[in-house]
C-alpha positions as CSV (number, residue, x, y, z in Angstrom):
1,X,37.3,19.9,-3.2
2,X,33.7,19.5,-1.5
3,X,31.1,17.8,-4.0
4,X,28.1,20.2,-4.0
5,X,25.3,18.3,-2.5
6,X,22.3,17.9,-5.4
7,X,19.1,19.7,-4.1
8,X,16.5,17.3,-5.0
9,X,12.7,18.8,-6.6
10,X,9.8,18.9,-5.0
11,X,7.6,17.0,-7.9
12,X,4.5,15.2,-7.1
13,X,2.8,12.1,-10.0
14,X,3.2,8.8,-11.4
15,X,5.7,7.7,-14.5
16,X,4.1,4.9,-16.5
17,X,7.2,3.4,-16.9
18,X,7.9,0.1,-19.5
19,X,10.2,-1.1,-17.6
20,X,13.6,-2.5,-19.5
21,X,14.6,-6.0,-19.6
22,X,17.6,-7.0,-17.0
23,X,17.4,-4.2,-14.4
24,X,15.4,-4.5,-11.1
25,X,12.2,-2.3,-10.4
26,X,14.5,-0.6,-7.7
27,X,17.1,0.2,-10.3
28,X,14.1,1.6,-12.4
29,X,12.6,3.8,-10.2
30,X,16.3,4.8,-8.8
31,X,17.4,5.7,-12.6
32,X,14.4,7.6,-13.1
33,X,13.9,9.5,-10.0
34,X,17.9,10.8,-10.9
35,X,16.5,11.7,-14.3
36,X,13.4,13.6,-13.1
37,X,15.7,14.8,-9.7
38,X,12.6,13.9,-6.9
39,X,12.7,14.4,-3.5
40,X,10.8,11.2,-2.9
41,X,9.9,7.8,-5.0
42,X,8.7,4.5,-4.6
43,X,7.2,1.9,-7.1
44,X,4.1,-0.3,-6.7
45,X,5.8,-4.1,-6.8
46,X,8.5,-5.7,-8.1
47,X,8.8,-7.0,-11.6
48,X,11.6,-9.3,-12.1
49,X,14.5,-8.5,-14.1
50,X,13.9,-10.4,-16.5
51,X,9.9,-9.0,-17.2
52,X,9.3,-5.6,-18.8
53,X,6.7,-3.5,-19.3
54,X,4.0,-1.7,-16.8
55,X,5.9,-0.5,-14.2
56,X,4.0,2.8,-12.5
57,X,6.5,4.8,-10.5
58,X,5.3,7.2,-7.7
59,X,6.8,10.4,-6.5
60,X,6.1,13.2,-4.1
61,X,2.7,13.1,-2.8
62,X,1.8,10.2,-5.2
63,X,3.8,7.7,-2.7
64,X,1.2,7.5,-0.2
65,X,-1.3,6.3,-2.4
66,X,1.2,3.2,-3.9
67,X,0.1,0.4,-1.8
68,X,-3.3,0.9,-3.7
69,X,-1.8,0.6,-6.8
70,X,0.2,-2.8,-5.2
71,X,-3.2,-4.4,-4.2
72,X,-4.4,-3.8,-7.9
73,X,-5.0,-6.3,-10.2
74,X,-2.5,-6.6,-12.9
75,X,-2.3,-8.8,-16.5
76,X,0.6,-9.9,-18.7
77,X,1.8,-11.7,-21.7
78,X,4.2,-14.4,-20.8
79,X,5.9,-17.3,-23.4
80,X,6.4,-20.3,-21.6
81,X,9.3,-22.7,-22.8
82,X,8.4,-26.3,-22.5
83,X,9.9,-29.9,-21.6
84,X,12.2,-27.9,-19.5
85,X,12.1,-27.3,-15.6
86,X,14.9,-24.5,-13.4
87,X,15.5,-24.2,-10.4
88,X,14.1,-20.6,-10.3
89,X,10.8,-21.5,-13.3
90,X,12.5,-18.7,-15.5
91,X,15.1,-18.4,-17.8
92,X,17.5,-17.5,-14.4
93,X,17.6,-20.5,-13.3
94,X,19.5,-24.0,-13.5
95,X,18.2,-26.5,-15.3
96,X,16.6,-29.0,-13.2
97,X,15.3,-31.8,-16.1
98,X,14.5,-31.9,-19.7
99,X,11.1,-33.9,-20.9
100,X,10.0,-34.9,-24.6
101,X,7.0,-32.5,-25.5
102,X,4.2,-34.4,-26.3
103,X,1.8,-31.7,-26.1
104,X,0.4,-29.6,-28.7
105,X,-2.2,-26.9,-28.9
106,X,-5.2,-28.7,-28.1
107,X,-3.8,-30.2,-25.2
108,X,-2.9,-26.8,-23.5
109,X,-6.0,-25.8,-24.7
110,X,-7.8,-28.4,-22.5
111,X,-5.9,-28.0,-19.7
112,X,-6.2,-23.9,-19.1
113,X,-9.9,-24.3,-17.5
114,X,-8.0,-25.8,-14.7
115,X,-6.1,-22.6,-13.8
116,X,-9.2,-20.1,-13.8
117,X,-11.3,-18.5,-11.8
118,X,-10.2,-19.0,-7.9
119,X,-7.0,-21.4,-7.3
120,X,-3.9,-22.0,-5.0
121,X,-0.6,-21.7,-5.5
122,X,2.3,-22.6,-3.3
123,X,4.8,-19.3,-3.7
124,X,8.2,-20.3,-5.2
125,X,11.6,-20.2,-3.5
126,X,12.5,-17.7,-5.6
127,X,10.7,-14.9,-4.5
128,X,10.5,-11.8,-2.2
129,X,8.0,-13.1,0.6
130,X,9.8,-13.7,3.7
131,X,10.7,-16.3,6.6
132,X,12.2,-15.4,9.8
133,X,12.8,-12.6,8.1
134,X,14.8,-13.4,5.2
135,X,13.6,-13.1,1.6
136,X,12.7,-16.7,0.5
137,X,15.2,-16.5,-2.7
138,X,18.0,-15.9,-0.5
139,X,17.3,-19.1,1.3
140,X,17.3,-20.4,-1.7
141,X,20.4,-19.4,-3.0
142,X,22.0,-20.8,0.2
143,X,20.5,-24.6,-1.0
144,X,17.8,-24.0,1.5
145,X,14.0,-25.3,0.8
146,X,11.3,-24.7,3.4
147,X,7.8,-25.4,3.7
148,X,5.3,-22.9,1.9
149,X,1.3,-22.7,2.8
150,X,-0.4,-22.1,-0.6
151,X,-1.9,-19.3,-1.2
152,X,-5.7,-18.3,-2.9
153,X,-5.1,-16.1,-6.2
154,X,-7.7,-15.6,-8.9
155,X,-7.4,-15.6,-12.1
156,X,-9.7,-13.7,-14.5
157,X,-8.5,-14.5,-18.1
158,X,-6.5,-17.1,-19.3
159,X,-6.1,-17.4,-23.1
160,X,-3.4,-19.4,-25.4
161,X,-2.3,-16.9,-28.0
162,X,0.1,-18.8,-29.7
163,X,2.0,-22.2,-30.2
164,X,5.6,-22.2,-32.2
165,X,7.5,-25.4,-31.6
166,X,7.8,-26.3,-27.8
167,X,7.2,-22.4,-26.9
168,X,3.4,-21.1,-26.0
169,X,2.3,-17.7,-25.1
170,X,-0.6,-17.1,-22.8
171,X,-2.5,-13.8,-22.0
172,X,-2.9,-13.7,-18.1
173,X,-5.5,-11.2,-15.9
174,X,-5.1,-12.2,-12.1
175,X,-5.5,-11.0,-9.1
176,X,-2.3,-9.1,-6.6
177,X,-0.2,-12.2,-5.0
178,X,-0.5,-14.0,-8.2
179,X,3.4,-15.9,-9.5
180,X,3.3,-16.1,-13.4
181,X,6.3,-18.7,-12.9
182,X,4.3,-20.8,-10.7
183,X,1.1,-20.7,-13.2
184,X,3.6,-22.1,-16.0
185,X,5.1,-24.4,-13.7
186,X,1.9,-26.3,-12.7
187,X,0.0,-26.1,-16.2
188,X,3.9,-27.4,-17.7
189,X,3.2,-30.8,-14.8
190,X,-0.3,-30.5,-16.3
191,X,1.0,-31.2,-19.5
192,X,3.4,-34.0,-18.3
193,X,6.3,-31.8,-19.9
194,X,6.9,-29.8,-17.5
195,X,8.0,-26.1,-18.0
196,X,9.2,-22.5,-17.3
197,X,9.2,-18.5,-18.0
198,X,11.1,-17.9,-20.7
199,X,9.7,-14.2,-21.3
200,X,7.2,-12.1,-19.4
201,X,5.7,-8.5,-20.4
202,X,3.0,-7.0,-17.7
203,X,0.8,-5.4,-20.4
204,X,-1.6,-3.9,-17.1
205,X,-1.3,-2.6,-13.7
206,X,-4.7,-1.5,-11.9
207,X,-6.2,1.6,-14.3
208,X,-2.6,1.5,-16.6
209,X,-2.0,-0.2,-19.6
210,X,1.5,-0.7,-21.6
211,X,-0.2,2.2,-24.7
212,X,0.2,4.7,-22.0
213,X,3.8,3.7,-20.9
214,X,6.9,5.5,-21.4
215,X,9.9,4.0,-22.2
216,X,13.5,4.3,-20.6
217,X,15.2,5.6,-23.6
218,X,12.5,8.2,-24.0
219,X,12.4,9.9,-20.8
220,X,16.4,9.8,-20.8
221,X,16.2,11.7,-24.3
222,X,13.7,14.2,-23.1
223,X,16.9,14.6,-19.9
224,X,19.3,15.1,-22.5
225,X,17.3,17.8,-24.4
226,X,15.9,20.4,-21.4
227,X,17.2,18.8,-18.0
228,X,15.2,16.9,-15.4
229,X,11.9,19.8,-15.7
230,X,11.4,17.9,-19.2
231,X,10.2,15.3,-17.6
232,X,7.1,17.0,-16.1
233,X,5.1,16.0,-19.1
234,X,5.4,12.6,-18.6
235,X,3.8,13.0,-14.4
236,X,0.2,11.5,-14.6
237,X,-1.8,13.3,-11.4
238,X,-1.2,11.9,-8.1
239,X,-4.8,10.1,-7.9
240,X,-4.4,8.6,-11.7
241,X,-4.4,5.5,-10.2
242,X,-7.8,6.0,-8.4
243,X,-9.8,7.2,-11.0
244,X,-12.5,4.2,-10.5
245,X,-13.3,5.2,-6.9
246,X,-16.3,7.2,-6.6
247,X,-15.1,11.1,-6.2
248,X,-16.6,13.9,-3.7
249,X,-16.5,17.1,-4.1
250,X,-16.3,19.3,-0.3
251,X,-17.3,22.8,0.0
252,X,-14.1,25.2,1.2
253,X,-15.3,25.4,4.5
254,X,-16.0,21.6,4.7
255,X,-12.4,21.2,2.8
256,X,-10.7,23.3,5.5
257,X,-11.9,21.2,8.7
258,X,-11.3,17.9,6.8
259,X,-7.7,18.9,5.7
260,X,-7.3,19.7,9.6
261,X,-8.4,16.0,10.8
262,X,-12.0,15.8,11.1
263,X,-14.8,13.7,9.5
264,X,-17.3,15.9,7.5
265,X,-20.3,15.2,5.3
266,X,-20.7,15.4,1.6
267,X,-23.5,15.6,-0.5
268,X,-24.4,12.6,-2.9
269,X,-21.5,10.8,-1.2
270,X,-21.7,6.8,-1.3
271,X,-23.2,5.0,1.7
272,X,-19.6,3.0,2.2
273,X,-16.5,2.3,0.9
274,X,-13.3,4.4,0.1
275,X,-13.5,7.8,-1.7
276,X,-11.2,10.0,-3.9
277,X,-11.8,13.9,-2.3
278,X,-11.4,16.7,-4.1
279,X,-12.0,20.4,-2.6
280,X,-14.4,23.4,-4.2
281,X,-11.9,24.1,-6.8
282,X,-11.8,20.4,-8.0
283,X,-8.1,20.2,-7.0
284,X,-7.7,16.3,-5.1
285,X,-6.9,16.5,-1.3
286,X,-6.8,13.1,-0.6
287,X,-8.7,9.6,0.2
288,X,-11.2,9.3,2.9
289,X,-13.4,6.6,4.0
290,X,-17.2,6.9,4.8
291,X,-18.1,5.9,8.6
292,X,-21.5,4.7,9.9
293,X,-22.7,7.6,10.7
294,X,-22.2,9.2,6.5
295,X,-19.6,11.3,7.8
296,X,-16.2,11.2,5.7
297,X,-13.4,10.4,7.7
298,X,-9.6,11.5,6.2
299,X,-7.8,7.9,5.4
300,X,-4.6,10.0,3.5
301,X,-3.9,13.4,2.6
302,X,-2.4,15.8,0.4
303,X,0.2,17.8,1.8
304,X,-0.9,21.8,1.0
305,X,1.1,23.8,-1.2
């Protein structure tokens, strides 16, 4: 018997998603777009299995504003176990040594100065970037180590919430490109103790923050109850995650000829810089960028209903 081919929905937003502990952020996104039945999806970077929390999830029209949300700056909550190094700085990994912890609060304390404001860091084998092509963790699962250049991050905030035993949570803001792991790593040889990531919770990505995630469990409840339209509620608008650009406002005619491809002006728009455009019923039509010459010129639009 031929299986009936699902006909996907045409559904356009962003799920906040807290992402779960153990699955991948493709596994997330895949599980939910089943749940809400979309056309198209794709999420804003990876968390690692073994993080949770803000997790925003595009779909439909929303997907060609994602990289946006990637190059956003994100914070977390992460506890970091000391006097013990792995091969991957989580709790993935081998172990690779075991130190006496000498260190207590004051001691980290003193040594977080170090890891604010601008810094480097070399990217770990164990992550996504690539070499010749290949994903540097699957070099590494091969036993292979090359050379990394390190890289500039920033770091905003960097506060020690709390010490129990030989275990310390931090609250991190930083900038995109930014490895938690590595952070714990280098203030663990800091501390002559060395350690790793035993837990890590992104509590912000970009605008979002965890209060205004939705769990797993709660959008899969909302399936069971009235079917994949149930999760419509949860769809934050397709420019959500540009609410801090500065917004213009096109008359219909000027909406019309910049919805067809050409640079138009606006009045009171800003002298530079990237802009969220909304036509003369207020409805968003997409991103634009001003040119020299004041005109707006259309960067990514909205596809017309």
């Amino acid at each position: 018997m031929a299986q009936v081919k699902r006909i996907r929905r045409d559904v356009s937003g962003i799920i906040l998603l807290d992402k779960p502990l153990g699955l991948t952020s493709n596994a997330a996104l895949q599980k939910v777009r089943w749940l809400l039945n979309a056309q198209k999806a794709g999420h804003t970077g990876s968390l690692d299995p073994l993080a949770t929390g803000v997790l925003p999830l595009c779909f439909g029209e929303a997907t060609k504003f994602s990289q946006y949300l990637l190059d956003a700056d994100k914070a977390y909550h992460t506890q970091m176990q000391l006097g013990v190094t792995t091969t991957t700085a989580d709790a993935e990994g081998e172990v690779l040594q075991r130190r006496e912890v000498t260190a207590g609060r004051a001691d980290i304390e003193a040594n977080l100065p170090a890891f604010r404001g601008q810094i480097r860091q070399i990217p770990p084998m164990y992550s996504a970037l690539k070499r010749d092509g290949q994903p540097l963790y699957k070099l590494a699962r091969a036993g292979e180590v090359v050379e990394r250049e390190a890289r500039s991050v920033t770091i905003a905030s960097l506060e020690l919430l709390a010490v129990e035993g030989t275990t310390a949570t931090l609250a991190v803001s930083c900038s995109k490109g930014t490895y938690i792991r590595t952070l714990v790593e280098d203030l663990g040889e800091r501390l002559g103790c060395g350690a790793y990531v035993a837990q890590l919770r992104r509590t912000q990505a970009g605008p979002f923050s965890l209060p205004q995630a939705v769990t797993l469990q709660a959008l899969e409840a909302a399936h069971a109850e009235g079917g994949s339209e149930a999760l419509d509620r949860f769809l934050l608008p397709a420019d959500s995650g540009l609410l801090s650009w500065p917004a213009v406002q096109f008359s219909e005619h000027s909406s019309y000829y910049w919805l067809h491809g050409q640079p138009v002006r606006a009045p009171q728009a800003p002298a530079f810089g990237m802009v969220r455009v909304q036509d003369h019923t207020g409805r968003f039509i997409g991103i634009g960028e001003v040119a020299e010459d004041g005109r707006i010129a259309p960067r990514r639009l909205i596809r017309s209903e």
